[in-house]
VEXDREN-2710 file (C-alpha; in Angstrom, 1 decimal):
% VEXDREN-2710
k/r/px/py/pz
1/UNK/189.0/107.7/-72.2
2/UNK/185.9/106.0/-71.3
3/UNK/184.0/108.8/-72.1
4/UNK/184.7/108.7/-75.6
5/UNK/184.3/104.9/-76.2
6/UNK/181.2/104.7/-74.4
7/UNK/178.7/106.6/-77.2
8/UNK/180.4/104.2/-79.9
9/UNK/180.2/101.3/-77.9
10/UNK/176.2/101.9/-77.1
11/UNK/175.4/102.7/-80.9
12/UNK/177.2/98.8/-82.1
13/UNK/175.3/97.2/-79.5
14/UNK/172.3/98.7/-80.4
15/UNK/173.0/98.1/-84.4
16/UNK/173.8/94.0/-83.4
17/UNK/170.2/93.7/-81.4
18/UNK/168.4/95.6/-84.2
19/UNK/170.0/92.9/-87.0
20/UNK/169.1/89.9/-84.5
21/UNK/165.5/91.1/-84.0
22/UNK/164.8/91.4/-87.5
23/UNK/166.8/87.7/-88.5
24/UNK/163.7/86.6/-85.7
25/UNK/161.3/88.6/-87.4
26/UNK/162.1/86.7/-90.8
27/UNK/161.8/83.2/-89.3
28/UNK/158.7/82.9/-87.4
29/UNK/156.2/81.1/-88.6
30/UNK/153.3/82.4/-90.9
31/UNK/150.1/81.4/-92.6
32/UNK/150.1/80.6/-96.4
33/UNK/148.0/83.6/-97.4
34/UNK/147.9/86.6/-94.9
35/UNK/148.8/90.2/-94.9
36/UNK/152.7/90.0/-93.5
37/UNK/153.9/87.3/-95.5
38/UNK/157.9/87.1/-94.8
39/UNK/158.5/82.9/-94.9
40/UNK/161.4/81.7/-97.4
41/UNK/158.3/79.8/-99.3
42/UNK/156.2/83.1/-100.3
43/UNK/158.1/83.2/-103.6
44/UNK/158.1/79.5/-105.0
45/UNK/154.2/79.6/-103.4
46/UNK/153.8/82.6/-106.0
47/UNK/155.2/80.9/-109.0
48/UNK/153.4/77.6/-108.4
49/UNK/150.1/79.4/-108.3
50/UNK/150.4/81.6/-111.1
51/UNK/151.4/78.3/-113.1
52/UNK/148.6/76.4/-112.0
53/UNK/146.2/78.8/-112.6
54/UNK/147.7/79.2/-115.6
55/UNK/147.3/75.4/-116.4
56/UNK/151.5/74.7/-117.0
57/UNK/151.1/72.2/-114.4
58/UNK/154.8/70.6/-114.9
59/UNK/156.0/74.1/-113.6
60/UNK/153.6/74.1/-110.9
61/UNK/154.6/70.9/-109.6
62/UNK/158.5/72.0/-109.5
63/UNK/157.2/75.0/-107.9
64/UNK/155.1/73.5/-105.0
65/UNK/158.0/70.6/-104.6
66/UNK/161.0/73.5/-104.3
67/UNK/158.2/75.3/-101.8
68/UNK/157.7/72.2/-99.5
69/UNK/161.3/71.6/-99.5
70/UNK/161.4/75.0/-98.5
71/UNK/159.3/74.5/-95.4
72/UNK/160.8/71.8/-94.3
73/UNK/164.1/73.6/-93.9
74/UNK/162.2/76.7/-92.4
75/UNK/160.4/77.2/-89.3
76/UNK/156.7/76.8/-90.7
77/UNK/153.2/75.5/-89.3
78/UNK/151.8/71.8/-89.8
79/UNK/148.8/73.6/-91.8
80/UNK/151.3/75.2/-94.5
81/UNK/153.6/72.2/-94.8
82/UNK/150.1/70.7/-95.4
83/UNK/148.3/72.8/-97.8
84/UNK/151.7/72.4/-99.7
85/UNK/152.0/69.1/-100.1
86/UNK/148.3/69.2/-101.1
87/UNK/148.5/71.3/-103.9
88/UNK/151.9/69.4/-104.8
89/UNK/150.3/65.6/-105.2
90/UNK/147.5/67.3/-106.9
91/UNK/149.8/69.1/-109.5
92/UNK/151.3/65.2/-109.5
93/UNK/147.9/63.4/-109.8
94/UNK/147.2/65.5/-113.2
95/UNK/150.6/64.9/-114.5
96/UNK/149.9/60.6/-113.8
97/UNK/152.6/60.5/-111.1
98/UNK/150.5/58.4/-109.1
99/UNK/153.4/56.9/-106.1
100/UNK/153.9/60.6/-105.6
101/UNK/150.7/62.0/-105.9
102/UNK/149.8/59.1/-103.4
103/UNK/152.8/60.2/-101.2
104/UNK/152.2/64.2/-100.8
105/UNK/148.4/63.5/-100.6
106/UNK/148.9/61.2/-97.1
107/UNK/151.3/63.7/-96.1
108/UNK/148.6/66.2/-95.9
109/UNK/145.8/64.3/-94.8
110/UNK/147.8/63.5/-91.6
111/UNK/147.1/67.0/-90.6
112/UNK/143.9/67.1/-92.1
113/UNK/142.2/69.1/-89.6
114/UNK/144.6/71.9/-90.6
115/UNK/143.8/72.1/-94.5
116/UNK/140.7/74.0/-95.8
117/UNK/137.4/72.2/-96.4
118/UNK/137.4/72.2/-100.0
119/UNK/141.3/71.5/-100.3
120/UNK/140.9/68.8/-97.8
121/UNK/138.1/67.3/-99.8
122/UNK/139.8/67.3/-103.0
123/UNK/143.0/65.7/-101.4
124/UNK/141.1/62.6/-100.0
125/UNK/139.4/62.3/-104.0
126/UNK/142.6/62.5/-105.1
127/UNK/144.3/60.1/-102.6
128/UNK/141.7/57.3/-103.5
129/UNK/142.2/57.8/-107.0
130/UNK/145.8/57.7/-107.0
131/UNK/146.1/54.2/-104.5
132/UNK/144.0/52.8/-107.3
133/UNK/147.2/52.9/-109.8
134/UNK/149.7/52.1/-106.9
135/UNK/150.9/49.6/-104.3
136/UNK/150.5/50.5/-100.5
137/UNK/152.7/48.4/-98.5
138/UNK/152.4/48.3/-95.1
139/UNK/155.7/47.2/-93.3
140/UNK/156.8/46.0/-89.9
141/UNK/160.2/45.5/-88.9
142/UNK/161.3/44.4/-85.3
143/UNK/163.9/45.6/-83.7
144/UNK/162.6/48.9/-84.8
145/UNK/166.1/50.3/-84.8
146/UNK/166.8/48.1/-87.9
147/UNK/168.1/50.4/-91.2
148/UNK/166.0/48.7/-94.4
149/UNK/165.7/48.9/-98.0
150/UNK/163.2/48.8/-100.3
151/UNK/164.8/47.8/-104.2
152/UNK/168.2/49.3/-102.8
153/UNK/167.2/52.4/-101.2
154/UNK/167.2/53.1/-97.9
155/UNK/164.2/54.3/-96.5
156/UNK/165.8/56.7/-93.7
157/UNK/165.6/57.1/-90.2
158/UNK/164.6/53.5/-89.0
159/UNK/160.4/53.3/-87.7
160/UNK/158.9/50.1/-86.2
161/UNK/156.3/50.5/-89.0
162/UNK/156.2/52.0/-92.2
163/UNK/153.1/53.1/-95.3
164/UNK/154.3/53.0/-98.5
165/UNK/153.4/53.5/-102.3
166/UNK/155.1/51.6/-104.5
167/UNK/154.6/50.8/-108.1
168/UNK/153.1/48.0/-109.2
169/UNK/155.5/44.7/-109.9
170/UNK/158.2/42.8/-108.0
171/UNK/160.1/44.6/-105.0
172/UNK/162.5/43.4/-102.7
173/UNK/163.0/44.2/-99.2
174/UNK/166.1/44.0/-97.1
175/UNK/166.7/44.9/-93.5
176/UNK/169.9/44.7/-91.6
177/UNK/171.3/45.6/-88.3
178/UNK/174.7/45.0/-85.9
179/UNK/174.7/42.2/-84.1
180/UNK/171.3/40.4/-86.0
181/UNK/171.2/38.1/-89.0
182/UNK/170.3/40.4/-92.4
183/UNK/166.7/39.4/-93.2
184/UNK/165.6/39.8/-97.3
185/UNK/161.9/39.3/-98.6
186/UNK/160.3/40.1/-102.1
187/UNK/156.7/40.3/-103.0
188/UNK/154.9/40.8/-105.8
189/UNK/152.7/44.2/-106.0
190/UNK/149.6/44.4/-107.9
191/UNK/147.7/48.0/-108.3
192/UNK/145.3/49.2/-106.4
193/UNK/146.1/46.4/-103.6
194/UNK/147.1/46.4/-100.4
195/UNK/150.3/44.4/-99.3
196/UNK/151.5/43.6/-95.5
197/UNK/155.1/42.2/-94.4
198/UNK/157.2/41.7/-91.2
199/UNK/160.8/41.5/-91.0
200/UNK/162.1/40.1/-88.2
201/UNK/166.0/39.9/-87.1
202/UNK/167.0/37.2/-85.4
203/UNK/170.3/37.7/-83.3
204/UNK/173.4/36.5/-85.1
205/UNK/175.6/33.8/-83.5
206/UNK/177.5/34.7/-80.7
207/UNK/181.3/33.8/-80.6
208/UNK/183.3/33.6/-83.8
209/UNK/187.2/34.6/-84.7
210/UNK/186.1/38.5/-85.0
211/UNK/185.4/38.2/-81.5
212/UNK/188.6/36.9/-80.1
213/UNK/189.8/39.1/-82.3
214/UNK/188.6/41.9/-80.5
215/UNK/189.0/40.2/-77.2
216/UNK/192.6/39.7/-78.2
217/UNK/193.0/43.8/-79.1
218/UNK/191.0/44.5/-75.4
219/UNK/193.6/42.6/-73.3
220/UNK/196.6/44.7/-75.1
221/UNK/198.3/41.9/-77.1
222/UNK/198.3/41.8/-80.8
223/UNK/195.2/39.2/-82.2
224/UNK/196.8/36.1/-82.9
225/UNK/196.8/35.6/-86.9
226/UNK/194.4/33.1/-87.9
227/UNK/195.8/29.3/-89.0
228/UNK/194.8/27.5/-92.3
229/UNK/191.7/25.8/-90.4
230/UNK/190.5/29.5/-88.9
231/UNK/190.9/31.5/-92.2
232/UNK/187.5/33.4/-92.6
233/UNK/185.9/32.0/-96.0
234/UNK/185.8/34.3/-98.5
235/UNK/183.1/36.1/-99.9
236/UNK/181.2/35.0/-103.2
237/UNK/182.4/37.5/-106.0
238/UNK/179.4/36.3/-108.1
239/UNK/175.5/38.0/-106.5
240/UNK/174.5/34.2/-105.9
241/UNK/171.5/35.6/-103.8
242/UNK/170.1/38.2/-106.5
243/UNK/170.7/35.4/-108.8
244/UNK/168.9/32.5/-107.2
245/UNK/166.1/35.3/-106.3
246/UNK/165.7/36.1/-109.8
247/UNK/165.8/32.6/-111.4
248/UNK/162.9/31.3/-108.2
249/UNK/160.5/34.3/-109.3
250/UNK/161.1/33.4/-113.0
251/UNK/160.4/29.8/-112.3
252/UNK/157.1/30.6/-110.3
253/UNK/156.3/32.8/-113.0
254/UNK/156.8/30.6/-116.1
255/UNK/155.1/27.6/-114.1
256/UNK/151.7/29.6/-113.0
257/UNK/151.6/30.5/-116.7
258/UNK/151.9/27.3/-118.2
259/UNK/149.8/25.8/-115.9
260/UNK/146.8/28.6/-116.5
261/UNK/147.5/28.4/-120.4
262/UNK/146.6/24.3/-120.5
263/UNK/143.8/24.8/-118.0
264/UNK/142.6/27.4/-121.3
265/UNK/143.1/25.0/-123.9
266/UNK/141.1/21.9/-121.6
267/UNK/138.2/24.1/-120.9
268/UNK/138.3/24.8/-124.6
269/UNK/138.8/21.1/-125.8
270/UNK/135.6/20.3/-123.1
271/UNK/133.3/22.6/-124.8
272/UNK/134.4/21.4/-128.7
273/UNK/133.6/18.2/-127.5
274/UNK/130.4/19.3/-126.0
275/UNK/129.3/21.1/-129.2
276/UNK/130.6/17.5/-131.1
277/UNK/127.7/15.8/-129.1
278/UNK/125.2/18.5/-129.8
279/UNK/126.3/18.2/-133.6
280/UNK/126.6/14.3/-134.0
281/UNK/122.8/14.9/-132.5
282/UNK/122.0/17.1/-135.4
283/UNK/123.3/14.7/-138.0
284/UNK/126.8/16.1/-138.3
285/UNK/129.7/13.6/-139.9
286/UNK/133.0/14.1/-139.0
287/UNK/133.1/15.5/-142.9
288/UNK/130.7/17.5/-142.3
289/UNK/132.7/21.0/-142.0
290/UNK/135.0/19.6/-145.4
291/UNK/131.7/20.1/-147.4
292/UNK/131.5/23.1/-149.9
293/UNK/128.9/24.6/-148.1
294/UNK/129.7/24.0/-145.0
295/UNK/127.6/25.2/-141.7
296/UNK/128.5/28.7/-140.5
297/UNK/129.3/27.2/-137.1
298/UNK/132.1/25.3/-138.7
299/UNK/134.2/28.1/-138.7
300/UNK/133.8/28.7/-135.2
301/UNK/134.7/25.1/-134.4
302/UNK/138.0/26.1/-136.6
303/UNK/138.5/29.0/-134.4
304/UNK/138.2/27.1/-131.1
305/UNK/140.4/24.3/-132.6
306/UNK/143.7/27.2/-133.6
307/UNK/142.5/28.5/-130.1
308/UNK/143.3/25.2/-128.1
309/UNK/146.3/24.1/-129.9
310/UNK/147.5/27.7/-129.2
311/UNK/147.5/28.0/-125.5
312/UNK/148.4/23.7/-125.6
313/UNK/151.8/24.8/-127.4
314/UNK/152.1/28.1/-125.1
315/UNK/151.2/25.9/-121.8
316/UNK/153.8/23.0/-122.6
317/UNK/156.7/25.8/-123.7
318/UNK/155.7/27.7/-120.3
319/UNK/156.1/24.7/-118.3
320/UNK/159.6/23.6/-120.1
321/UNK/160.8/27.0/-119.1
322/UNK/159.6/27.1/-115.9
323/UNK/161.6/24.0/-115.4
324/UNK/164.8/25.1/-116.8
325/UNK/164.9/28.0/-114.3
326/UNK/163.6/25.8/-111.8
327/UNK/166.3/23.0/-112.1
328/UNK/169.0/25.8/-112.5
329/UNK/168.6/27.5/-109.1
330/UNK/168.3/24.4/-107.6
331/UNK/171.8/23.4/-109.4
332/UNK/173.3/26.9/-108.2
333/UNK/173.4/25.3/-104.6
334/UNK/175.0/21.9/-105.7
335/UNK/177.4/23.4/-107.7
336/UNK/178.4/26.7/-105.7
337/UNK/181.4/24.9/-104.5
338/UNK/182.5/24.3/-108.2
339/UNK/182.2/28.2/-109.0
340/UNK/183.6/29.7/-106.0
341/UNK/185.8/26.4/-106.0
342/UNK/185.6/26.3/-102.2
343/UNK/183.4/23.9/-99.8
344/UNK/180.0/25.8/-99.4
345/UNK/180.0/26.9/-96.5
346/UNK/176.7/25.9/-93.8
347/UNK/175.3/28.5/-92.0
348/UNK/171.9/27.4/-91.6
349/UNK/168.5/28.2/-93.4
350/UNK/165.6/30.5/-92.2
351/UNK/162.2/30.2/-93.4
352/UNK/160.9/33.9/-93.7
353/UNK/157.0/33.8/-94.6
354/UNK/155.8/35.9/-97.1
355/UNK/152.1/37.3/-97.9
356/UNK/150.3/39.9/-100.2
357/UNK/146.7/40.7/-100.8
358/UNK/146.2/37.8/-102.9
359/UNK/149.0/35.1/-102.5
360/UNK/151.2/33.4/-100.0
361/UNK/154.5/32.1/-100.1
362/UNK/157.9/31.3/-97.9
363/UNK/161.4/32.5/-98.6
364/UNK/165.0/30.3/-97.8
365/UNK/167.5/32.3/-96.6
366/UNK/170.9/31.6/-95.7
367/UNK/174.0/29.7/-97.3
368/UNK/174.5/26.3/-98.8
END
């Protein structure tokens, strides 16, 4: 009986180790150009070159991104993952997607030594050229364990440090973690700037009901339902915080505006009344430019004088709005009680400074 199994036996065995040698065949790692090229990423490789030779560069870019997703998934060499991502925030650089351009591009210069002379060369060009129409943002967070957002999105497994490329304007940056006190910052981005922040989480209070609570499940009992003077306060239904963010910035903004609009119309209204010394000098009357043939420089005076009254108005309107935001994020805090009609509750205020490349500032946090 064993004699006739054996044979059959032998030739399934043999069949199993051939299909598992070539499954290992198929996955080791290769170069981008060679003579046994067997990675998942030879075909997408194939159609992003023929399209960038070919000058279609939106289907070269789809290409070379579905390729590098490719060999990420794959067993692959830093040098191919990095001649990808090249050729990828190249194709992205051409089509003006500058944040990704920028992102690809640092991707594959951390491996520079791996990439080719020339594509290496072309990459740092094109890195330069695409942090000129972006933000880098350079951000610390302690702990590093922390999970943080940047305008809502998460930006994956937690770092102690993180590089950027955002796009220019306002961001906002949130980090939270258990047992530490959320922290939220916002900055204003300008292009071709760099911008540096640190987010640290202070420990949250100990003690509290959710931790008798749990006590209370530990020791076996049922928690204790909490009394009229225990009840957890309830959360604000309305986004007080985004709110109170939004109307600060807007009041900053309106104010800095207003303020640089009548510093215009003074420096104007100085030099008129330089040139009025210079003219009265001349023999000029105040009836002077009301002649028929009046001087030519009269109509530059006119000019000047629509000019002043121009940024005078746009100044005082800039400043009247700036104040209406201003005094309405300060009432949010008086009259949070009213809304939520509930006592505000106290939980203290942090101080969280924040800096870019060309202004400082602090930010308030907590409840009133």
């Amino acid at each position: 009986m064993c004699r006739a199994r054996c044979p059959f036996v032998t030739c399934v065995f043999l069949g199993v180790v051939t299909t598992l040698e070539g499954a290992a065949g198929a996955r080791e790692p290769r170069a981008i150009s060679g003579p046994h090229e067997a990675s998942t990423t030879a075909n997408p490789l194939r159609l992003a070159r023929q399209a960038r030779d070919a000058g279609r560069w939106v289907d070269a870019e789809a290409a070379y991104e579905l390729a590098l997703k490719a060999a990420d998934a794959a067993w692959t060499t830093d040098a191919e993952r990095a001649e990808i991502a090249a050729e990828l925030g190249l194709c992205e650089l051409t089509l003006a997607m500058y944040r990704d351009a920028a992102d690809h591009l640092a991707q594959s210069l951390r491996h520079r030594d791996a990439l080719r002379s020339g594509l290496a060369r072309r990459a740092e060009e094109g890195l330069k050229k695409a942090e000129s129409r972006v933000v880098t943002f350079y951000l610390g967070v302690s702990p590093p364990d922390a999970q943080v957002f940047v305008d809502g999105k998460t930006l994956g497994r937690p770092a102690p440090t993180y590089e950027l490329f955002l796009e220019p304007g306002h961001h906002t940056v949130r980090a939270r973690l258990d047992g530490h006190t959320e922290v939220v910052s916002a900055f204003e981005g300008q292009a071709g700037k760099d911008s540096s922040l640190t987010l640290k989480l202070p420990r949250a209070p100990e003690g509290g009901e959710a931790e008798r609570g749990e006590a209370g499940a530990a020791g076996g009992g049922p928690a204790r339902p909490a009394g009229p003077a225990e009840r957890p306060a309830a959360r604000p239904a309305l986004p007080l915080t985004e709110l109170r963010i939004g109307g600060a910035a807007l009041a900053t903004a309106t104010l800095a505006a207003g303020t640089v609009f009548l510093l215009r119309a003074h420096v104007i209204d100085g030099n008129l009344a330089e040139r009025e010394m210079v003219f009265r000098g001349q023999g000029w009357t105040p009836t002077t430019c009301w002649w028929p043939k009046a001087p030519s420089a009269c109509g530059e005076i006119h000019n000047d004088l629509a000019e002043r009254d121009l940024f005078a108005t746009l100044g005082n309107v800039a400043l009247a709005t700036g104040a209406v935001f201003g005094v309405a994020t300060a009432a949010s805090f008086l009259a949070e009680g009213w809304i939520l009609d509930e006592a505000p509750a106290r939980g203290g205020v942090q101080v969280v400074p924040s800096a870019t490349g060309t202004q400082a500032g602090l930010v308030l946090l907590g409840v009133w």
